[in-house]
N, CA and C atoms as an extended XYZ file, in Angstrom:
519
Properties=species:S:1:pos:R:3:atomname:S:1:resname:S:1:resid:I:1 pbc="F F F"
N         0.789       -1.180        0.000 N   UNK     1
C         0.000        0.000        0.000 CA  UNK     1
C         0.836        1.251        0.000 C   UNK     1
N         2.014        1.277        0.623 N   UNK     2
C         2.785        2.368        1.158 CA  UNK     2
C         3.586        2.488       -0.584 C   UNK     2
N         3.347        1.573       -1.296 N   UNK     3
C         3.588        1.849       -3.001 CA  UNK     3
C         3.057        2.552       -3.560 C   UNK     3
N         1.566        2.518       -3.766 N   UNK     4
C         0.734        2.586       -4.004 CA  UNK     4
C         0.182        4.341       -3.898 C   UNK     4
N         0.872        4.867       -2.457 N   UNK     5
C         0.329        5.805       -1.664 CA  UNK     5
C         1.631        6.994       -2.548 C   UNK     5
N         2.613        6.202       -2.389 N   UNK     6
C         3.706        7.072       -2.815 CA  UNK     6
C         3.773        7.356       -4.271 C   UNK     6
N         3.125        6.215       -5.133 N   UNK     7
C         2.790        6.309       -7.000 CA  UNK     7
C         1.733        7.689       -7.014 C   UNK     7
N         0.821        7.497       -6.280 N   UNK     8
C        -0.394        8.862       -6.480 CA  UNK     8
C         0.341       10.235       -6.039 C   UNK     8
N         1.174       10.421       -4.970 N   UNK     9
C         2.134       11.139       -4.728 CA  UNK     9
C         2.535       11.788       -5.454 C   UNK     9
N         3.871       11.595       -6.288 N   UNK    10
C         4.649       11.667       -6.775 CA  UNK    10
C         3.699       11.981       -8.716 C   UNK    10
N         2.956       11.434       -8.906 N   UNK    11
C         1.554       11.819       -9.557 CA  UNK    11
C         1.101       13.017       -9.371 C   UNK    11
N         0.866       13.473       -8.235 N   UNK    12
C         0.167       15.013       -8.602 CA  UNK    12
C         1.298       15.939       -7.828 C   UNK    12
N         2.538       15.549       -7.475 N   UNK    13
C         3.814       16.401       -7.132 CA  UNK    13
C         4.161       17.076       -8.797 C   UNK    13
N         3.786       15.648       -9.842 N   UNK    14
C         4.517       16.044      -11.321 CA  UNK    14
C         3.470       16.938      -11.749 C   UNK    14
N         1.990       17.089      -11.585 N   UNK    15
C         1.037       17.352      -12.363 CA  UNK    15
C         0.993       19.311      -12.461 C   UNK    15
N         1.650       19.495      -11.130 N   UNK    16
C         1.927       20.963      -10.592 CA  UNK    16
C         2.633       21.598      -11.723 C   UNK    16
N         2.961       23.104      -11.904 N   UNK    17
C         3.921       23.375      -12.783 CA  UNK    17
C         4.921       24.027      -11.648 C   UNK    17
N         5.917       24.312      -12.056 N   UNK    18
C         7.011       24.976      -10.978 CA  UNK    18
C         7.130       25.989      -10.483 C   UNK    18
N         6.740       27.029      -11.384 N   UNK    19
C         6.351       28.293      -11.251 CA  UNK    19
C         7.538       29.407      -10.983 C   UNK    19
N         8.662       28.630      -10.712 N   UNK    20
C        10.086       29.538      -10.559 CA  UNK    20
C        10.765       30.203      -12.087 C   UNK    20
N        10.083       29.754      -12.842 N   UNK    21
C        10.718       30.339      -14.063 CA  UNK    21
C        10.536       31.863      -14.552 C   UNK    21
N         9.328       32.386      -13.850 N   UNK    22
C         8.998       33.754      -14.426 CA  UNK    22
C         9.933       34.312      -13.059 C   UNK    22
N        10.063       33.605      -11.969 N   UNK    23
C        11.106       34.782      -10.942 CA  UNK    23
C        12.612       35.079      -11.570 C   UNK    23
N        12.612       33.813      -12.102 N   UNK    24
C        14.334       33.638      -12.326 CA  UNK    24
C        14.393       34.868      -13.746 C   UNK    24
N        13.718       34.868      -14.402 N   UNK    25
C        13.611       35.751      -15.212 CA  UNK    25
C        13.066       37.078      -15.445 C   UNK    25
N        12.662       37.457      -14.114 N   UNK    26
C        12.787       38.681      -13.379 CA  UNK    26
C        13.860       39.349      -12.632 C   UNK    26
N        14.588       38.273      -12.369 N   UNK    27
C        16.046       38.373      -11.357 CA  UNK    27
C        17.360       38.521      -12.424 C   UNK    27
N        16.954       37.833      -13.393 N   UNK    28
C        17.451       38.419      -14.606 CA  UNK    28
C        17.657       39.080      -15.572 C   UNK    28
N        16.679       39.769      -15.918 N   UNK    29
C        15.838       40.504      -16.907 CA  UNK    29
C        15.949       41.995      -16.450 C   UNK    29
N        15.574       42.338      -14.887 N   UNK    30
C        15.748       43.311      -14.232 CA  UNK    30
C        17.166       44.256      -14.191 C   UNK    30
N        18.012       43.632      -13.747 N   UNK    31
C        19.676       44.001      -13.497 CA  UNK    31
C        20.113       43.760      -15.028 C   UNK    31
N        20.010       43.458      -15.903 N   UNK    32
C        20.045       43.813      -17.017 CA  UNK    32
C        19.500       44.592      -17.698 C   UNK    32
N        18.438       44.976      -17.991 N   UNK    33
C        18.171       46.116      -18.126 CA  UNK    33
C        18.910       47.213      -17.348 C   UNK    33
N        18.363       47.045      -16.412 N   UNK    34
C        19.440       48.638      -15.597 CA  UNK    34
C        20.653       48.875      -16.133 C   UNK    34
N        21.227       47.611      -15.784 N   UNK    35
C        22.457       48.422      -16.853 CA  UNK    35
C        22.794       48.728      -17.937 C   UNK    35
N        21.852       48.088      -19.078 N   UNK    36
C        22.041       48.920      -20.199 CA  UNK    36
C        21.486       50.298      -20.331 C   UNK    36
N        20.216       50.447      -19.262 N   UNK    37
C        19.995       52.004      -19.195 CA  UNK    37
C        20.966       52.755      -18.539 C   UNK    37
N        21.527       52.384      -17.801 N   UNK    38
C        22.942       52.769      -17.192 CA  UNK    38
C        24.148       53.185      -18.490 C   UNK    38
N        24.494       52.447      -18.937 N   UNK    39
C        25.712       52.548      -20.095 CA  UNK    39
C        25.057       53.317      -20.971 C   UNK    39
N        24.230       53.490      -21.957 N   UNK    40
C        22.806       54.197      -22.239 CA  UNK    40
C        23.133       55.506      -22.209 C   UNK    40
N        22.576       55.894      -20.733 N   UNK    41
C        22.898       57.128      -20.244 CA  UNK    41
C        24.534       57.692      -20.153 C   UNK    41
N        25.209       56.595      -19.735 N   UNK    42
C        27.013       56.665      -19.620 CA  UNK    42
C        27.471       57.558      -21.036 C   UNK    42
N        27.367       56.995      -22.064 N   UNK    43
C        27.488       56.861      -23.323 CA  UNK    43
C        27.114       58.316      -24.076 C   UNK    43
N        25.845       58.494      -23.418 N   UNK    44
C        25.220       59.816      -23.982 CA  UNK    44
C        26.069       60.905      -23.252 C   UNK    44
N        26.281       61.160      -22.325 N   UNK    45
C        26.910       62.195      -21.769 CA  UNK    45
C        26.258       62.873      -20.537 C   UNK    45
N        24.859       62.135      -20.416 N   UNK    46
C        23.748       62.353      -19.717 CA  UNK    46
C        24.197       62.200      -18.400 C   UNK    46
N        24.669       60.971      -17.954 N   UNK    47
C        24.879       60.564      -16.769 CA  UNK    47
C        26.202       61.448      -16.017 C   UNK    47
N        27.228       61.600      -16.541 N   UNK    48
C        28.161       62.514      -15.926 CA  UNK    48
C        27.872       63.352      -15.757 C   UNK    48
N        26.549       64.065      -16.653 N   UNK    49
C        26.784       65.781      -15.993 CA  UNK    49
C        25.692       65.616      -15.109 C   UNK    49
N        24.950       64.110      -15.002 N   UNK    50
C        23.962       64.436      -13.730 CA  UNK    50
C        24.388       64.458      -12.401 C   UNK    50
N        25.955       63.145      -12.364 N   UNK    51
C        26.427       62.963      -11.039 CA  UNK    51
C        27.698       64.673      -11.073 C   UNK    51
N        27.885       65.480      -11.833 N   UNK    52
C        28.945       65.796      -11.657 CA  UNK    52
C        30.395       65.491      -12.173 C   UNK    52
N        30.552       65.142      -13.015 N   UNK    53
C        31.928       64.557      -13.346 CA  UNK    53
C        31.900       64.810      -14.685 C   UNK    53
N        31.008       65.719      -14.947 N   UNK    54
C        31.522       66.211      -16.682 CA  UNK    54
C        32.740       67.210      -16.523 C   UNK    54
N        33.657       67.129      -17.557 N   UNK    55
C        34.922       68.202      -17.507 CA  UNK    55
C        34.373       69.372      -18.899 C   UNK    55
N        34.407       70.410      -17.880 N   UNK    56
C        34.109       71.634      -19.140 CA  UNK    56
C        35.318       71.840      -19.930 C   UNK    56
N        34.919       71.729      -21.442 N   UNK    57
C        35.366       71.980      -22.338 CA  UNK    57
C        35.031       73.668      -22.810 C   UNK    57
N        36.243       74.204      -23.252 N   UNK    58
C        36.157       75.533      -23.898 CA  UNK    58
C        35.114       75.385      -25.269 C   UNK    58
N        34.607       76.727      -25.180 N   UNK    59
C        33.202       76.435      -26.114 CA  UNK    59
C        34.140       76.313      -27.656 C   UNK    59
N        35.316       77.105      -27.956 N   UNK    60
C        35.600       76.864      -29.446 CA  UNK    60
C        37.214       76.491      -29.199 C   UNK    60
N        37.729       75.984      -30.599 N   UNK    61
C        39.443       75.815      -30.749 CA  UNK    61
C        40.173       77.069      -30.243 C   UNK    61
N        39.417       78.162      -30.589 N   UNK    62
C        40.566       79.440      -30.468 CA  UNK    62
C        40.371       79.192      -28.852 C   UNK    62
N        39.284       79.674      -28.044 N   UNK    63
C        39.577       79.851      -26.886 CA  UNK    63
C        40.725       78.325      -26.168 C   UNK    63
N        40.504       77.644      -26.570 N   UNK    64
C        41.126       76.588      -26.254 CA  UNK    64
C        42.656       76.816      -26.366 C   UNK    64
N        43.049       76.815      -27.804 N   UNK    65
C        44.318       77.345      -27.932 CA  UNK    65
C        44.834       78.426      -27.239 C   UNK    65
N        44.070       79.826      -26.650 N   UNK    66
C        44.367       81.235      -26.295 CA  UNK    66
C        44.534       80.614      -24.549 C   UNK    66
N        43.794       79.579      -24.123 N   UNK    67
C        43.920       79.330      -23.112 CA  UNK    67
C        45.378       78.802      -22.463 C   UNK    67
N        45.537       77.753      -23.566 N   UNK    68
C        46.727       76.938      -23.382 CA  UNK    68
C        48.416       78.049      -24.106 C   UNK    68
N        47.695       78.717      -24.439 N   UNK    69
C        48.901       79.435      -24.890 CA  UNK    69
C        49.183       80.642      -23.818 C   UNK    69
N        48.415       80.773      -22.881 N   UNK    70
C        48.572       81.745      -21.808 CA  UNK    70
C        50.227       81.927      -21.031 C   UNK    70
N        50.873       82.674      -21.179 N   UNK    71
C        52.259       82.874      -20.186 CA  UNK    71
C        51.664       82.406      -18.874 C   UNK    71
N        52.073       82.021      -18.240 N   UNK    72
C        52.272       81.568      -16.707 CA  UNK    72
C        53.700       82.357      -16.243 C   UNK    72
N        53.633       83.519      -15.756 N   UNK    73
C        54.373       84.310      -14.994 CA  UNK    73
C        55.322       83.167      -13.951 C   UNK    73
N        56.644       82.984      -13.919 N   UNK    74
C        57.336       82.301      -12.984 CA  UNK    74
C        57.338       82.733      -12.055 C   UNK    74
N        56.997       82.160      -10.487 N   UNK    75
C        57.339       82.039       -9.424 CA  UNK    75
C        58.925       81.707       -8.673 C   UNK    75
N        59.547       82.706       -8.346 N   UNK    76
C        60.608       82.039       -7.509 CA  UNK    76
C        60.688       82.554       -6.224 C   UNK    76
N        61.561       81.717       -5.409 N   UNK    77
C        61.515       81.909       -3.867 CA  UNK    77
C        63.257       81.636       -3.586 C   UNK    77
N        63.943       82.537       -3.255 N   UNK    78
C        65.145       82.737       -3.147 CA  UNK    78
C        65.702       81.612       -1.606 C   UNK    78
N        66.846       81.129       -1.625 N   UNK    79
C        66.921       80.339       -1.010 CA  UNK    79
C        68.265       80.953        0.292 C   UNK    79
N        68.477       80.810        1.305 N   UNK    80
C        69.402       81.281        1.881 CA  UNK    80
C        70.803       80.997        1.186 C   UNK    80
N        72.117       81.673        1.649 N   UNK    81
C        73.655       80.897        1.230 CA  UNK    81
C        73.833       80.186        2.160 C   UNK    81
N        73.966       78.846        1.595 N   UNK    82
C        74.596       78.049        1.988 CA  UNK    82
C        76.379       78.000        2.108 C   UNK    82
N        76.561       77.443        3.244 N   UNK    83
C        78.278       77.135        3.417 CA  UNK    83
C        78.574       75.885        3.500 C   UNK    83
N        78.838       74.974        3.257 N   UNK    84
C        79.447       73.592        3.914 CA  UNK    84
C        80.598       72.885        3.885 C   UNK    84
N        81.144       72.154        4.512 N   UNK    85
C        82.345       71.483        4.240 CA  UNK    85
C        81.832       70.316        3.599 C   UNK    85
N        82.503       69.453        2.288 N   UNK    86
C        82.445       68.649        1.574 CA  UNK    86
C        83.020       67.483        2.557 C   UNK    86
N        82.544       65.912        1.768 N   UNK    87
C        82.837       64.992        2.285 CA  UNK    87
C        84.750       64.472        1.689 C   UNK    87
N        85.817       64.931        2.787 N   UNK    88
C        86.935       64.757        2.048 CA  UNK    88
C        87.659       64.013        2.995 C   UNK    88
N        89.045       63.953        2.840 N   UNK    89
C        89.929       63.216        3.499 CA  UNK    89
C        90.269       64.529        4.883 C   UNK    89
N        90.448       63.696        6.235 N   UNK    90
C        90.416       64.531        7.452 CA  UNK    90
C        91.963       65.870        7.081 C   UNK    90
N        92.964       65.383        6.203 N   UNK    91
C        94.026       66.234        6.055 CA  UNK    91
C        93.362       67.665        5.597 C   UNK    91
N        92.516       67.482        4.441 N   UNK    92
C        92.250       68.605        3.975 CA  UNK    92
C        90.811       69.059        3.766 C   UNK    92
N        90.705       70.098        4.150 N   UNK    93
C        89.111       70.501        4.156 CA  UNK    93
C        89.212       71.019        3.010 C   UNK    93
N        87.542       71.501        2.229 N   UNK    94
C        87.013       71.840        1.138 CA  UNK    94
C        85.291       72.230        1.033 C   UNK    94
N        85.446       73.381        0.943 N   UNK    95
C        84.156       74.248        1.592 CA  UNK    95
C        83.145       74.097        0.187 C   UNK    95
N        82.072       74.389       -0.074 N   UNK    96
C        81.501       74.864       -0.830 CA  UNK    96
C        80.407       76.022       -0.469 C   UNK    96
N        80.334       77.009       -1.311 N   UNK    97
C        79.338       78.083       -1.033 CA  UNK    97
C        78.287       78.340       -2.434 C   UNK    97
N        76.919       77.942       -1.603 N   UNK    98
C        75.906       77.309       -2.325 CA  UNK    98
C        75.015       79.101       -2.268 C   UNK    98
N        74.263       79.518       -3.787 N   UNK    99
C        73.156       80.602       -3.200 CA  UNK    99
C        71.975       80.300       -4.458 C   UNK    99
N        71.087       79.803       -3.964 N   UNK   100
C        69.958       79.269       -5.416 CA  UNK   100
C        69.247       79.648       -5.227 C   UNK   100
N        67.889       79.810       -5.657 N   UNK   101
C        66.589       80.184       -6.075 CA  UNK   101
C        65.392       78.953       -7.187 C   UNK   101
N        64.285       78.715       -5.838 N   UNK   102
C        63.972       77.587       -6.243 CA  UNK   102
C        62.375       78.320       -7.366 C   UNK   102
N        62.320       77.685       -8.325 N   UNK   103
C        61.331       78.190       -9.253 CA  UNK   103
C        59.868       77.016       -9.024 C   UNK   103
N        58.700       77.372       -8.965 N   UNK   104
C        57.766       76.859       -8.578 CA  UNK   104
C        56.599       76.636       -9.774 C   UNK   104
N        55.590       75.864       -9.574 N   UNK   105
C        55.120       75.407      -10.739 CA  UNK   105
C        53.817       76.538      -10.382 C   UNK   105
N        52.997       77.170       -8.985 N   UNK   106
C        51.789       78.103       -9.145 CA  UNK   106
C        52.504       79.033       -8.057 C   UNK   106
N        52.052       80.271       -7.875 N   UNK   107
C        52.019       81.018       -7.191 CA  UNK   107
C        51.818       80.409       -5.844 C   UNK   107
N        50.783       79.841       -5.931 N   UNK   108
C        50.508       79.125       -4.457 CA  UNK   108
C        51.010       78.295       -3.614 C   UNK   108
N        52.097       77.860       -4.094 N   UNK   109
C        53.321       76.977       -3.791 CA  UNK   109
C        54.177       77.927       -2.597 C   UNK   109
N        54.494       79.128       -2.926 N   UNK   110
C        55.020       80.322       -2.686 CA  UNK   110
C        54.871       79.826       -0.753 C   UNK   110
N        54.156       79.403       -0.305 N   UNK   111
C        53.827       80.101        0.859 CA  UNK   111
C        54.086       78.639        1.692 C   UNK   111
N        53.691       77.631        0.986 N   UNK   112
C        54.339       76.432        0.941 CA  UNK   112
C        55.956       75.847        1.247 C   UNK   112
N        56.315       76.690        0.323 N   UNK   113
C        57.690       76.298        0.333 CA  UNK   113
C        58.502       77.497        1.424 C   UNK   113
N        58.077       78.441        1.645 N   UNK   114
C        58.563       79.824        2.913 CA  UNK   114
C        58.377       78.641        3.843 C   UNK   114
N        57.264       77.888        4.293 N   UNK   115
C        56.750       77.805        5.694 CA  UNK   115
C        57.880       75.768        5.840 C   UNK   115
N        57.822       75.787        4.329 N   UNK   116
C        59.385       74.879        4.901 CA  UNK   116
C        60.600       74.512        4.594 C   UNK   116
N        60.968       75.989        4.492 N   UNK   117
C        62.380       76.577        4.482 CA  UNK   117
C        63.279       75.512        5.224 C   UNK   117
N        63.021       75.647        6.539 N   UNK   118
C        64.045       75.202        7.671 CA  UNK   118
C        64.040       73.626        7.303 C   UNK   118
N        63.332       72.811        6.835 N   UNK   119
C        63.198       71.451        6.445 CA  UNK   119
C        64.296       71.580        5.457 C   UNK   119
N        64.024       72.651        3.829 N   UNK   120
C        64.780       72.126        2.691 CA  UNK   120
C        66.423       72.641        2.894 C   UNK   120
N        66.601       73.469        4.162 N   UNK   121
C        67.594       74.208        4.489 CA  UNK   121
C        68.721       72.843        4.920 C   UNK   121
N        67.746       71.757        5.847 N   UNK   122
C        68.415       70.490        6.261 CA  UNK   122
C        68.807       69.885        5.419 C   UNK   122
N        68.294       69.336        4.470 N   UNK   123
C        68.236       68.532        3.461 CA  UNK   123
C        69.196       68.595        2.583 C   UNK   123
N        69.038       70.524        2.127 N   UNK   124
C        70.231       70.571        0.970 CA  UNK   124
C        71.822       70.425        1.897 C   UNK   124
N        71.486       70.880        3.214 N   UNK   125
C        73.261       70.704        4.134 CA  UNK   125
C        73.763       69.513        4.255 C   UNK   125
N        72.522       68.612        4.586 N   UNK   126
C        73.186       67.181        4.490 CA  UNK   126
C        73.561       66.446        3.407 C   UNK   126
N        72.964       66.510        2.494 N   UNK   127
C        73.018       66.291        1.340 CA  UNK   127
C        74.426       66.303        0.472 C   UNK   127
N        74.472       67.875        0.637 N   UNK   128
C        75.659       68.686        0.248 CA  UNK   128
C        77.133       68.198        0.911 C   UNK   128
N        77.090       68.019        2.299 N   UNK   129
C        77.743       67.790        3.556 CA  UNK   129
C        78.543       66.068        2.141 C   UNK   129
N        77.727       65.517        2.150 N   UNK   130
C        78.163       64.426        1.629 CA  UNK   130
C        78.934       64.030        0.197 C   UNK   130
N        78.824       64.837       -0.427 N   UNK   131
C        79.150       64.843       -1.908 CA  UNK   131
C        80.865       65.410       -1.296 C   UNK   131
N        81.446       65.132       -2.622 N   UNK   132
C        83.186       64.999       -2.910 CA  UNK   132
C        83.132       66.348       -3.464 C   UNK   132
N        84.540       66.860       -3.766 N   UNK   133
C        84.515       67.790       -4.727 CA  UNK   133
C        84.616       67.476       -5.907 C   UNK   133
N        84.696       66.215       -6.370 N   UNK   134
C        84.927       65.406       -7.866 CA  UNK   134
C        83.610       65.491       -8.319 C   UNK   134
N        82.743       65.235       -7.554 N   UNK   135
C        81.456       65.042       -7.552 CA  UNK   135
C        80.607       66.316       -8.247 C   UNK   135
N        81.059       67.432       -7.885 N   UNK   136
C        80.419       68.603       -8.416 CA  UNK   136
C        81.576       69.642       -9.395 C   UNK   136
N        81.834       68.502      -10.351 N   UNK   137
C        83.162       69.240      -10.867 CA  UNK   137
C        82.430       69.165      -12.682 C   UNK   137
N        82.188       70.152      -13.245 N   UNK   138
C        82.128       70.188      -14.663 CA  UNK   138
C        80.400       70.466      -15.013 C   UNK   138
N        79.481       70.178      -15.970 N   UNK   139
C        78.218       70.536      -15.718 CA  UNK   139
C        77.706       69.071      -15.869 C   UNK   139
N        78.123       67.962      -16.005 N   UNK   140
C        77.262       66.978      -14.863 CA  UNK   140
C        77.051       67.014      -14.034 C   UNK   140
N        78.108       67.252      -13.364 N   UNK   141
C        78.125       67.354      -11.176 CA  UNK   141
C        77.219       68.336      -11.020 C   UNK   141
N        76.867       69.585      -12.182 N   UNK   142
C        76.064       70.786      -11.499 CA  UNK   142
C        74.497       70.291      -11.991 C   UNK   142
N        74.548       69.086      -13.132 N   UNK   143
C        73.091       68.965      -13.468 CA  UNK   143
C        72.422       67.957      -12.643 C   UNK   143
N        73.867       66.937      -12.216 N   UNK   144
C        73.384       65.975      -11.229 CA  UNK   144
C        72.715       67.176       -9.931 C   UNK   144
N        73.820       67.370       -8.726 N   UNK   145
C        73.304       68.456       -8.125 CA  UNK   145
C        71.712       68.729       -8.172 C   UNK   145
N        71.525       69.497       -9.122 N   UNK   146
C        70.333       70.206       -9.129 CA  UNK   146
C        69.396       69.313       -9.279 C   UNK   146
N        69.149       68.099      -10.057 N   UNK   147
C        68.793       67.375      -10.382 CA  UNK   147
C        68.051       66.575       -8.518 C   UNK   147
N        69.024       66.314       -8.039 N   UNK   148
C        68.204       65.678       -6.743 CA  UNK   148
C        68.270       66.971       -5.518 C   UNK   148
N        68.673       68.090       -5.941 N   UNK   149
C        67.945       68.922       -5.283 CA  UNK   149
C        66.356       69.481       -5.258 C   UNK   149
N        65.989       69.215       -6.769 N   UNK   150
C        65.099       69.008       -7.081 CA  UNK   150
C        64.071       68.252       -6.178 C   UNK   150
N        64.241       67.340       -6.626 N   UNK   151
C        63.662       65.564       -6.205 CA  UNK   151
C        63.292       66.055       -4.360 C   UNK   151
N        64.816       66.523       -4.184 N   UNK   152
C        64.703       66.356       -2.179 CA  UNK   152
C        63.300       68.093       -2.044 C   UNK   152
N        63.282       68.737       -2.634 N   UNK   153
C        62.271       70.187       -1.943 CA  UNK   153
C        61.144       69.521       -2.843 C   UNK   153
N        60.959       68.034       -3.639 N   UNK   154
C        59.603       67.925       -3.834 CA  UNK   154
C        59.146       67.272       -2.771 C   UNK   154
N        59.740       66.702       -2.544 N   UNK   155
C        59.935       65.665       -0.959 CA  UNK   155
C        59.232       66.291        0.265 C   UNK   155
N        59.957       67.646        0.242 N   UNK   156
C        60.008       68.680        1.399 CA  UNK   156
C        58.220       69.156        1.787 C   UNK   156
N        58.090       69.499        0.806 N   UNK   157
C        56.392       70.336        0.571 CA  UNK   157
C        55.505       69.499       -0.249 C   UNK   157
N        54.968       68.401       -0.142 N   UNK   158
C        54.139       67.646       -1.313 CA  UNK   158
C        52.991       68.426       -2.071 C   UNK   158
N        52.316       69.353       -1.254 N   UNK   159
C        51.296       69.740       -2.095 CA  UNK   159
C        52.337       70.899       -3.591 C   UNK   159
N        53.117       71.362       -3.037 N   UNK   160
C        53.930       72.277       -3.655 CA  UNK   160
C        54.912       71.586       -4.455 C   UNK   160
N        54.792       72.073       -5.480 N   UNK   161
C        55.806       71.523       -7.410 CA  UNK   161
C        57.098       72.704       -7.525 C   UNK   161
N        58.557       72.089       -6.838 N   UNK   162
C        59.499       73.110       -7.378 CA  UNK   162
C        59.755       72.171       -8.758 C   UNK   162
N        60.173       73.235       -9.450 N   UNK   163
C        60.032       72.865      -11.346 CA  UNK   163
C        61.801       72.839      -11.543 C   UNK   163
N        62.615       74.080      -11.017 N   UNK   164
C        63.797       73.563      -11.207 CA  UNK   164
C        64.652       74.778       -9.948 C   UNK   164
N        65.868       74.154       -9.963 N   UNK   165
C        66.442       74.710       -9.096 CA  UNK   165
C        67.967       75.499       -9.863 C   UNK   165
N        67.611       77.297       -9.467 N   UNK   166
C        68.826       77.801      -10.100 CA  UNK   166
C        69.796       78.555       -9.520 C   UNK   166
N        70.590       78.204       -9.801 N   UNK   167
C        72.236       78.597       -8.984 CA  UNK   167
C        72.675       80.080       -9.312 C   UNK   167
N        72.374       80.591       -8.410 N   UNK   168
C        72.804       82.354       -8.533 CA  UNK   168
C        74.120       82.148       -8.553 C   UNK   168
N        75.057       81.176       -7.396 N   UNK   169
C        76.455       81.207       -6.817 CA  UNK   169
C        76.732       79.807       -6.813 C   UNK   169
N        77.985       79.532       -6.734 N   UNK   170
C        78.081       78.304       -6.719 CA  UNK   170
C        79.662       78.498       -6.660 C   UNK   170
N        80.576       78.032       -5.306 N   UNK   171
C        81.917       78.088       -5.173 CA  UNK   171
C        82.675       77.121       -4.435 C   UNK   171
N        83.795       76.279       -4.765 N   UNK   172
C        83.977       74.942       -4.755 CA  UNK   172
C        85.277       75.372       -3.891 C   UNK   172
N        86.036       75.184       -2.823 N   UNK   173
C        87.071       75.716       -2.347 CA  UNK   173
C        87.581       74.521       -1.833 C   UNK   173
């Protein structure tokens, strides 16, 4: 009987339909769509300027060009003289006398780089302190030099861009 009971069973378990097929294809159908109305909108230009993230473009070529062709007035910020003794043999000392002027990428840097003077003041002494006099001999040694003097006052001020560093004085003794 317990055959019998389980044949009629299994009989109107099959006779049912499943009915999960229209969810699954709602769960599907749904998030697809969205995102093609998503990309849609992406695509058009629609969606960036709704969240914010459109970049204004100059309305014609000329202003564009007149823009980019604008002088940018240089910024510089004069640097104290430096004195130091070079890294040499204890018999003989060998001074150098350093006087530069650091050039900046905005105006706004300006106030940046004043307020950390006493930081790039360390930096270039130790720095300096270490080098040979072979080392700063001819205009490699002066492009090297400048070159990670550079590098060390970007170091110094991060929000602030020195662009290059120029040698008013420069005396090797």
């Amino acid at each position: 009987m317990s055959t019998a009971a389980e044949a009629t069973a299994e009989a109107e378990a099959g006779d049912k339909p499943a009915g999960g097929g229209k969810k699954k294809l709602l769960l599907l159908a749904v998030p697809l769509l969205l995102a093609a109305v998503g990309a849609g909108l992406w695509f058009t230009g629609l969606l960036p300027g709704w969240l914010g993230l459109r970049h204004e473009k100059p309305a014609t070529e000329a202003e564009a060009k007149a823009e980019a062709a604008k002088p940018v007035a240089p910024v510089y910020v004069d640097m104290p003289e430096i004195i130091v003794n070079l890294n040499v043999t204890p018999r003989r000392e060998s001074f150098v006398k350093l006087k530069a002027r650091l050039e900046l990428a905005k105006p706004a840097d300006q106030a940046a780089i004043t307020a950390a003077m006493p930081r790039l003041l360390d930096l270039f002494n130790t720095y300096l302190r270490e080098m040979r006099p072979e080392e700063l001999r001819g205009s490699a040694g002066t492009y090297r030099l400048r070159e990670e003097l550079i590098a060390r006052a970007n170091i110094v001020a991060p929000p602030a861009q020195v662009i290059d560093v120029l040698f008013m004085e420069m005396l090797i003794q």
